[in-house]
N, C-alpha and C positions, 0 to 999 in steps of 0.2 A: 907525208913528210913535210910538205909546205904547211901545212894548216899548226902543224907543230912546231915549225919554227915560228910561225907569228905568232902563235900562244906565247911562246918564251919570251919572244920580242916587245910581247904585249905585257907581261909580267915586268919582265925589268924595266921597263917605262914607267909602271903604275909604282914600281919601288921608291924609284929615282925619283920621281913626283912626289910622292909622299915626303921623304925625307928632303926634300928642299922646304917644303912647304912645310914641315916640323922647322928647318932651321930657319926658315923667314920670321917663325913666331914666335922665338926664340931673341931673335934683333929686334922686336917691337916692346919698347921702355915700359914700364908700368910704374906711375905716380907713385912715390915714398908716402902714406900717410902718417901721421905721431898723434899720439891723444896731446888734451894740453896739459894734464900730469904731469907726463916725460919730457915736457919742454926743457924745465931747468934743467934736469941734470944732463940732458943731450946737450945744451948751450954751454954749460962749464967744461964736458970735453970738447967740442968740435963749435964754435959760434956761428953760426947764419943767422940771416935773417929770417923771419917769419912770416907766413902770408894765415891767413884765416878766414875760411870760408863759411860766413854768418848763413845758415839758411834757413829753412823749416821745411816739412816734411810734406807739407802740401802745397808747396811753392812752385808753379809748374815751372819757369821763366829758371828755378834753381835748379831744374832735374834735368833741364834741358842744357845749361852750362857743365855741369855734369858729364852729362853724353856727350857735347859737342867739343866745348874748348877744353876742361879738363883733359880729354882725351887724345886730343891733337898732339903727335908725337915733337913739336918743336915747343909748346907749352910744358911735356912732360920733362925736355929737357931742361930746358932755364927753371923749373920749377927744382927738380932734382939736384941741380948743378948749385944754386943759390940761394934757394932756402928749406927750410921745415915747412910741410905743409899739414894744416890742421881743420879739419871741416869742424864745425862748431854748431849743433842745432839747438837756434835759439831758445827754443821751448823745450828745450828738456829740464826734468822735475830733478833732474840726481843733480846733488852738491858736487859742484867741480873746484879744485886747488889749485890756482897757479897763483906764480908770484908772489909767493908768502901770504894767500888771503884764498877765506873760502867764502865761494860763490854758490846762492842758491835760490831757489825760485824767486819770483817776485809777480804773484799774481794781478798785483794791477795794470804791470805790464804782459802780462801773458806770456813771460818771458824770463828765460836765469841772467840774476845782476850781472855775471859775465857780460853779456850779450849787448846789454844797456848800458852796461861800462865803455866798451870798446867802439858802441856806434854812438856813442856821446845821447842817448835817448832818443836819436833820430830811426824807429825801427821801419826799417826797409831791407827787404829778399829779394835777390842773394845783396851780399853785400861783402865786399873783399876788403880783409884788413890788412895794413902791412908793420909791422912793428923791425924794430930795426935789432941788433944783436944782443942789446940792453934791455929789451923786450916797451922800449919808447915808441909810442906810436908814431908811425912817418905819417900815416895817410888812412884812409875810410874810400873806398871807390862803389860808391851805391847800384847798385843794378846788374844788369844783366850785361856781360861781356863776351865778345866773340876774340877768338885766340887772336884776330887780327887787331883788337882794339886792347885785349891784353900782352901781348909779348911787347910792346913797346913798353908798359910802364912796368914792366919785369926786368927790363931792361938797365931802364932808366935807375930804378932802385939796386936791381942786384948786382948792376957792374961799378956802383955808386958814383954814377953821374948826377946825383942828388947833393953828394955835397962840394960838386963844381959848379953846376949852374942851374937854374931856375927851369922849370916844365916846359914854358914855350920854348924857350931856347933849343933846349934837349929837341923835343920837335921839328923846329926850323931846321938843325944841324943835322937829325938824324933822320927825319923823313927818305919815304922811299920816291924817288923819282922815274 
């Protein structure tokens, strides 16, 4: 009779466990992705801002932001909360439409004119763009970013502290001490 109560004992523990652990993963956010097709007609009903994830497919430094900060639940927030987010691979061959203009390969840069448009021809992976509700570019941030070195300038754009005061400022004031 002992050995079968710890059975049962043993069972509803493993239930209870399970189903926490279903609802813990259930609370963990997962990134909104948009093509850049749907940009406009998503920004004429609901306007955000826009971030854009310039990368290529064999960009290790791109796979790895990816995995790391992409995935950082406080990233996934202020990502979700403030703007559209759109991965962009530079080197794709398919013609892309946004903004009233079609964009398509351009082999001497190894690259679709999108791509070259929006990193002014400076091509560097990954590279994060930020364009603002108007789809005006704010900014170009080249490299490889840790959730610690991007939630500030998430910040700084999506709460628009951009158009109260200048970068360093925003730093000096909003640094973590």
């Amino acid at each position: 009779m002992p050995f079968k109560a710890k059975n049962g004992l043993l069972a509803i523990i493993i239930v209870l466990s399970t189903l926490s652990m279903a609802y813990a993963q259930d609370e963990i956010a997962s990134l909104k992705h948009y093509s850049m097709t749907e940009i406009r007609q998503i920004q004429e009903k609901s306007p955000k801002k826009l971030i854009i994830d310039v990368y290529t497919d064999w960009c290790s430094w791109c796979k790895k932001m990816d995995k790391n900060t992409y995935q950082n639940q406080g990233i996934i927030q202020q990502l979700n909360e403030n703007f559209y987010f759109v991965k962009l691979n530079a080197e794709t061959r398919d013609s892309i439409f946004f903004d009233n203009k079609m964009f398509t390969y351009q082999a001497q840069y190894k690259a679709n004119e999108l791509a070259v448009a929006l990193l002014n021809g400076q091509m560097s992976y990954p590279s994060t763009v930020f364009l603002d509700e108007n789809l005006g570019l704010l900014t170009v941030v080249p490299g490889y970013l840790t959730a610690k070195d991007l939630s500030p300038i998430l910040k700084y754009f999506g709460k628009d502290f951009h158009i109260k005061m200048k970068w360093d400022e925003f730093i000096k004031t909003n640094s973590e001490k």
